[in-house]
Residue frames relative to the residue before (quaternion, step in Angstrom):
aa qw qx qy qz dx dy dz
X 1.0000 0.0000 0.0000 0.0000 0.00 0.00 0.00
X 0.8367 0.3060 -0.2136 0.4008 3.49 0.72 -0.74
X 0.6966 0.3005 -0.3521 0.5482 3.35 1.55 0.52
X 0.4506 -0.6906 0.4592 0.3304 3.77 1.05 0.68
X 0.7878 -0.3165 0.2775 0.4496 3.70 0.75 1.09
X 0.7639 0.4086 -0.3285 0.3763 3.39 0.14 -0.32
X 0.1536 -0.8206 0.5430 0.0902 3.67 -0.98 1.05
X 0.1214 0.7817 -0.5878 0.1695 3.51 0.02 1.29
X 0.5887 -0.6934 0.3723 0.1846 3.47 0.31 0.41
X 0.5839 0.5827 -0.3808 0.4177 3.43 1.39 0.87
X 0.5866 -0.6881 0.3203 0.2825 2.83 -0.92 0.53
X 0.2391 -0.7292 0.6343 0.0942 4.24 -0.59 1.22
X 0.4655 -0.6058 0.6066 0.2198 2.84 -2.11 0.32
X 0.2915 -0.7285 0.6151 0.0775 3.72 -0.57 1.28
X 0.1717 -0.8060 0.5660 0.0239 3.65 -0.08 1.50
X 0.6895 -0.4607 0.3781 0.4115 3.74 -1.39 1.06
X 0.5851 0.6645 -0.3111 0.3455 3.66 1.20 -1.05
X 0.7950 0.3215 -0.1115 0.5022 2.94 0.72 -1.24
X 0.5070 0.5650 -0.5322 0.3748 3.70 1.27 0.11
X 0.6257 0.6210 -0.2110 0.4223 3.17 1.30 -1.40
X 0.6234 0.5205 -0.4003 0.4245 3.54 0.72 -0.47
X 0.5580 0.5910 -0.2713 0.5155 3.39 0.62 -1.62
X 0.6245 0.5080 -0.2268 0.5482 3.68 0.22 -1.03
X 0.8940 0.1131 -0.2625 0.3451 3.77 -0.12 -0.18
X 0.4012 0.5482 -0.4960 0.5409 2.83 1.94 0.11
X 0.8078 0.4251 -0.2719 0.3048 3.51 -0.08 -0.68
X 0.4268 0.5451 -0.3681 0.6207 3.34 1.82 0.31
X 0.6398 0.4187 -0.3978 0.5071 3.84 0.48 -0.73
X 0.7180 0.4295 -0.4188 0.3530 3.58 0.25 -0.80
X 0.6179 0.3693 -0.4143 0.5570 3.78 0.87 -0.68
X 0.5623 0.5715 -0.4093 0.4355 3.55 0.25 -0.13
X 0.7772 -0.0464 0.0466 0.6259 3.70 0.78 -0.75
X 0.0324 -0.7303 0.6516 0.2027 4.11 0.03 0.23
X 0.4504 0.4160 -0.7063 0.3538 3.73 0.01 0.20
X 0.5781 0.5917 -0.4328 0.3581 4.07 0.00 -0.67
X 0.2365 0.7553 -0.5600 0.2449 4.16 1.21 -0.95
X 0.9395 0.2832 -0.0274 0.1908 2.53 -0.74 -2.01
X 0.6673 0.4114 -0.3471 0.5148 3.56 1.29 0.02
X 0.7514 0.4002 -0.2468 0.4629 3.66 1.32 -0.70
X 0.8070 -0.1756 -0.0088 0.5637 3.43 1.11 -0.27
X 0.3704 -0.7959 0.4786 -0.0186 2.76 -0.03 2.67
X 0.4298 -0.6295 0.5920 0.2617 3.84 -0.97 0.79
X 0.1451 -0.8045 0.5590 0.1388 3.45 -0.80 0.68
X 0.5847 -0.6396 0.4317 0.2505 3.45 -1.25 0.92
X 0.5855 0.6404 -0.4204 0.2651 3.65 -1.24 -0.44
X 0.8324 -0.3364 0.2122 0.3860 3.47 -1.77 0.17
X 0.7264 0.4923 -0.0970 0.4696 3.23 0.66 -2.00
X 0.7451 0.5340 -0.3267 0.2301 3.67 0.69 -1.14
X 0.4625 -0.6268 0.4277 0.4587 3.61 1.28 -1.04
X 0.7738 -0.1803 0.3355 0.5061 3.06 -1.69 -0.87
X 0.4438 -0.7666 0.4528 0.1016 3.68 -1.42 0.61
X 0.5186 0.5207 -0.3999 0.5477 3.64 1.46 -0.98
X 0.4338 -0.4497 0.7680 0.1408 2.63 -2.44 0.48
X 0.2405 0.7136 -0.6260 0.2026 2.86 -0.44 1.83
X 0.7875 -0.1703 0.1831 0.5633 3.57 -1.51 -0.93
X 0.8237 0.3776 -0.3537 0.2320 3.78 0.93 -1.04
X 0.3888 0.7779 -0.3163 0.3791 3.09 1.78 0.22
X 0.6176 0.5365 -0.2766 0.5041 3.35 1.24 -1.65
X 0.6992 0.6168 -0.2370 0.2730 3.02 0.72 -1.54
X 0.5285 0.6486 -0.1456 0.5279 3.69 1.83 -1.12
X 0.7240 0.2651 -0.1950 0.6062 3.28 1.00 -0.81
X 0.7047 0.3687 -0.5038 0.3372 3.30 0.06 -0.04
X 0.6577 0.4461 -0.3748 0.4774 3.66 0.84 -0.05
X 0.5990 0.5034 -0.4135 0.4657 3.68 1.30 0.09
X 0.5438 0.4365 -0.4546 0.5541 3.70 1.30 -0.24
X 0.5431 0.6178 -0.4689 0.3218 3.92 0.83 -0.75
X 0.5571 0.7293 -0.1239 0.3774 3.63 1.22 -1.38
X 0.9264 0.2543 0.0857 0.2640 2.58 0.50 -1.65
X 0.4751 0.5446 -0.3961 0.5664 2.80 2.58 0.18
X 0.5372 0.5203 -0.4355 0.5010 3.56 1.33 -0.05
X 0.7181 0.4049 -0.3514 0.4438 3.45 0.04 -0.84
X 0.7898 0.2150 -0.2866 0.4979 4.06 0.39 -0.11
X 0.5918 0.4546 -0.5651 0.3518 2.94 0.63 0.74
X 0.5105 0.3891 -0.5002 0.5812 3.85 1.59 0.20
X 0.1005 -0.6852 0.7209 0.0277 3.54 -1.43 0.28
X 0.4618 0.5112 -0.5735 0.4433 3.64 0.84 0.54
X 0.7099 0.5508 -0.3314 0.2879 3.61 0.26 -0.50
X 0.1321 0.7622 -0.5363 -0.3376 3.76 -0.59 -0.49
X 0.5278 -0.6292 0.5327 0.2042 3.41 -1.84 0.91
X 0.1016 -0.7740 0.6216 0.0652 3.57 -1.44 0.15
X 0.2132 -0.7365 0.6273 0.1365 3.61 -0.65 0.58
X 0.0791 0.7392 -0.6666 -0.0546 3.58 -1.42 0.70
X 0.2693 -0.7771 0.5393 0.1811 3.33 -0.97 0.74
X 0.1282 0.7956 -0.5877 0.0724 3.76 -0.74 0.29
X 0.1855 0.6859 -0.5445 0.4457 2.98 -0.19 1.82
């Protein structure tokens, strides 16, 4: 989302918008896990892990909503995402 697809290894701005989104998306899924797999699909491959929607999955998200009610709840800061892969 915050690089429109493209891995080039630089560094983006991660806007409150998009912290805040992630954040209720990741509330709806603990909120209902049938929803996982269309709102936040598990991705395959070396780096990524295990795939199933299970306990460590819930478990992943619930400490990413933990995060992330800290992190938007400061707005002095900005965030940045880099990918390098």
């Amino acid at each position: 989302n915050v690089q429109d697809g493209v891995d080039n290894c630089s560094k983006y701005c991660v806007s409150l918008e998009q912290l805040n989104e992630l954040l209720g998306i990741c509330n709806t899924v603990l909120a209902d896990h049938s929803q996982a797999e269309e709102l936040l699909p598990t991705a395959d491959g070396f780096f990524f892990g295990n795939t199933n929607y299970d306990e460590w999955y819930f478990n992943d998200l619930e400490e990413t909503v933990k995060i992330l009610g800290r992190v938007t709840s400061n707005e002095e800061f900005d965030y940045y995402y880099v990918s390098s892969w």
